[in-house]
LUMDRENMI-366750 format. One record per residue (C-alpha): residue in one letter; x, y, z. Coordinates in steps of 0.2 Angstrom, whole numbers, plus 5000, padded with zeros to 4 digits. Each point is the difference from the previous one (the first is absolute). Layout:
<pts>
AXYZ;...
</pts>
This chain:
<pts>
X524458424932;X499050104987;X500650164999;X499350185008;X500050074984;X499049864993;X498850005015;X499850204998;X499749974982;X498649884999;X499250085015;X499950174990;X499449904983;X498949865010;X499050145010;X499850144984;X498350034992;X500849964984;X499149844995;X501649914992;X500349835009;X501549974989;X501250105008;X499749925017;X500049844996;X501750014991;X500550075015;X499549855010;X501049894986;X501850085007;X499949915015;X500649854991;X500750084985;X500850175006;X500750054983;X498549974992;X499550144985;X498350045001;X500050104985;X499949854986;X498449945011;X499150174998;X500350024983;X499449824998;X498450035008;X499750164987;X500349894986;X498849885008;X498950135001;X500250094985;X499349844991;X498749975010;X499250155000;X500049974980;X499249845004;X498850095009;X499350164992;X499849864987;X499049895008;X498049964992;X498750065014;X499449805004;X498349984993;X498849975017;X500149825000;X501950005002;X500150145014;X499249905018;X498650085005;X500050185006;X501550034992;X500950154990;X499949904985;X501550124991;X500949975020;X499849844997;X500850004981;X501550105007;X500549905015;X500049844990;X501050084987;X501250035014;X499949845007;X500349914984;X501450114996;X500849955016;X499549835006;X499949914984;X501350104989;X501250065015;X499849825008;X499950075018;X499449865010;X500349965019;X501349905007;X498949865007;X501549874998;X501250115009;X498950105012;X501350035014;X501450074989;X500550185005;X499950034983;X498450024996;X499950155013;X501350114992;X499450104985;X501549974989;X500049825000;X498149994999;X500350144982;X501549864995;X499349845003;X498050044998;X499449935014;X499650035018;X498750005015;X498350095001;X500650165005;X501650044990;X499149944984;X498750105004;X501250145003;X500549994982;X498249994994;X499650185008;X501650064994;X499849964985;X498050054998;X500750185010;X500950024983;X498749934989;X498550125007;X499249865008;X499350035017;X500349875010;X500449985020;X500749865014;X498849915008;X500749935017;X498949835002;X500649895013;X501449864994;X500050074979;X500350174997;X498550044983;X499850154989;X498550104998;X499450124986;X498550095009;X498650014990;X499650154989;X498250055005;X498950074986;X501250004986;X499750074983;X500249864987;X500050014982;X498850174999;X498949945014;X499750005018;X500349855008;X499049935016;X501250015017;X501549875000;X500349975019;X500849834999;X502250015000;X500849904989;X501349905013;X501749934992;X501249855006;X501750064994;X500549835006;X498949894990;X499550134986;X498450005002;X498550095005;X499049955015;X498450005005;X499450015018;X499749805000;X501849984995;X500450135015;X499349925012;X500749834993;X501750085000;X500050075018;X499349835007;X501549924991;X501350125009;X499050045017;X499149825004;X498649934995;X499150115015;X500450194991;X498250074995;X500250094984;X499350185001;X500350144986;X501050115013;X501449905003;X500250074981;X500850145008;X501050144990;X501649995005;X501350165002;X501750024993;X500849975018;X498949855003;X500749934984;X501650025004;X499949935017;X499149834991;X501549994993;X501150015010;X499249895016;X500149884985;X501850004996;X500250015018;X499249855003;X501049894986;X501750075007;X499549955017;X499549854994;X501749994991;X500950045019;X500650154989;X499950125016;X501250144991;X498850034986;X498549975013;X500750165009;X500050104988;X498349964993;X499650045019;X500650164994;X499350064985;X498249945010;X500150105012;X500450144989;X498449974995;X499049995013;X501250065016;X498649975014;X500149814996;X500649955016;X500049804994;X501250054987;X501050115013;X500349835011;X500249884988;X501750154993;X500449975018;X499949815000;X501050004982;X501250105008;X500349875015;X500549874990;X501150084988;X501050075018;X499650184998;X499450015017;X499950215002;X498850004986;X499249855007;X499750085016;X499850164992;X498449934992;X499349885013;X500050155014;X499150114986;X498849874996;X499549945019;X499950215004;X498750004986;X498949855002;X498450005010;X500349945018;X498249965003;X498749884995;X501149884995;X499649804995;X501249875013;X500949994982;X500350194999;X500750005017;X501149854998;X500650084986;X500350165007;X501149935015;X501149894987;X500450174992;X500450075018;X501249885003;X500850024984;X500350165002;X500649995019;X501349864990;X500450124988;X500550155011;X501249905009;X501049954984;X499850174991;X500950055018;X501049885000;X500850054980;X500250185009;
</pts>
């Protein structure tokens, strides 16, 4: 199991007001490599931002024809200058060949091999523009995580007052691209059905714990795909040291705990979680469900008794 001090840790460093993703996801990486030294990866990420924020405060304001329509044209200049430094001369791409490997969710691997998913490129991508003096923020769209530079509204270009820029500029870190609304709507169709209606609040500005906790129910997901219950649990862990009123993550820690036979936490955490669910309003499903857990637990004090 993932350690206490490591739980305690990454709660402290997931749930500061310090914007620095690095830390955490580093954090995260332990569970499969516990030795790992997280100090090469930070320094990496300086360097990486060292260079691109020369890149940047070099960039050419982009004459109006290049900047899309109600944009910063000198916003516009610097974030390609970023994206160019790092999608065509870093080479971070996604991992669309190998989409499923747990790789591509852990930080140092995806700083090593260049490629990973949506969110932990686009972890990089912030990290990175953090230490470039780009502003730039997560966007938690359904099925892709994107990033957003909001728009700067009545900026001062080149001795004059421009007219108001309201339109974000949106960046797939997987793809390396910018997107327009069309390709949004495209994408979310792609990964929600053909049904999803696209609408510009689904470009929602996603927190540093919600970040973190897209992560991790991604690598959870693999590893339970994997029938890798172990390092399921202790994802479990670090999620609910995120968010510790997430009572679905509280059950499934129980059921992880079941089937790798430690049955006091298992029943530790199935009695927590069935005190705190509702016990009204519920669908026939809800109930059924409800009543399988009961049982469980009726199972599981006779065998923690039993080992007594």
């Amino acid at each position: 199991m993932v350690s206490e001090q490591l739980v305690r840790s990454f709660t402290r460093v997931a749930l500061s007001p310090d914007p620095d993703l690095a830390v955490a996801a580093l954090m995260i990486a332990r569970v499969e490599y516990p030795k790992l030294d997280a100090g090469p990866y930070l320094d990496l990420l300086d360097a990486l931002g060292r260079e691109a924020a020369r890149r940047v405060d070099a960039a050419q304001p982009a004459v109006a024809e290049e900047a899309p329509a109600y944009v910063d044209p000198q916003t516009y200049a610097r974030v390609t200058a970023l994206n160019d430094y790092l999608f065509k001369e870093q080479r971070f791409v996604g991992n669309d060949i190998q989409y499923e490997d747990p790789r591509n969710s852990f930080l140092n691997e995806v700083l090593d091999r260049r490629t990973g998913i949506p969110v932990t490129l686009a972890l990089v991508y912030m990290e990175v523009a953090r230490r470039a003096g780009v502003v730039v923020e997560g966007v938690n769209m359904p099925g892709h995580f994107l990033v957003r530079c909001p728009a700067t509204r009545g900026a001062t270009f080149a001795g004059w007052r421009s007219a108001p820029h309201d339109r974000d500029l949106i960046v797939d870190a997987h793809h390396g691209a910018f997107l327009t609304d069309d390709a949004c709507s495209e994408l979310l169709r792609r990964h929600a059905g053909e049904e999803a209606v696209w609408d510009v609040h689904l470009l929602g500005h996603a927190t540093k714990a919600q970040i973190l906790a897209r992560m991790l129910l991604n690598l959870k997901r693999v590893y339970m795909r994997m029938y890798s219950f172990p390092q399921a649990r202790d994802i479990t862990e670090l999620l609910l040291a995120v968010d510790p009123s997430a009572t679905n993550e509280l059950l499934d820690r129980g059921l992880l705990a079941y089937h790798l036979n430690d049955f006091s936490a298992a029943l530790r955490d199935l009695q927590t979680y069935l005190q705190l669910v509702p016990k009204t309003d519920l669908d026939e499903d809800e109930r059924n469900e409800q009543a399988q857990i009961w049982e469980q637990v009726k199972s599981l004090k006779r065998r923690v008794a039993s080992l007594n």
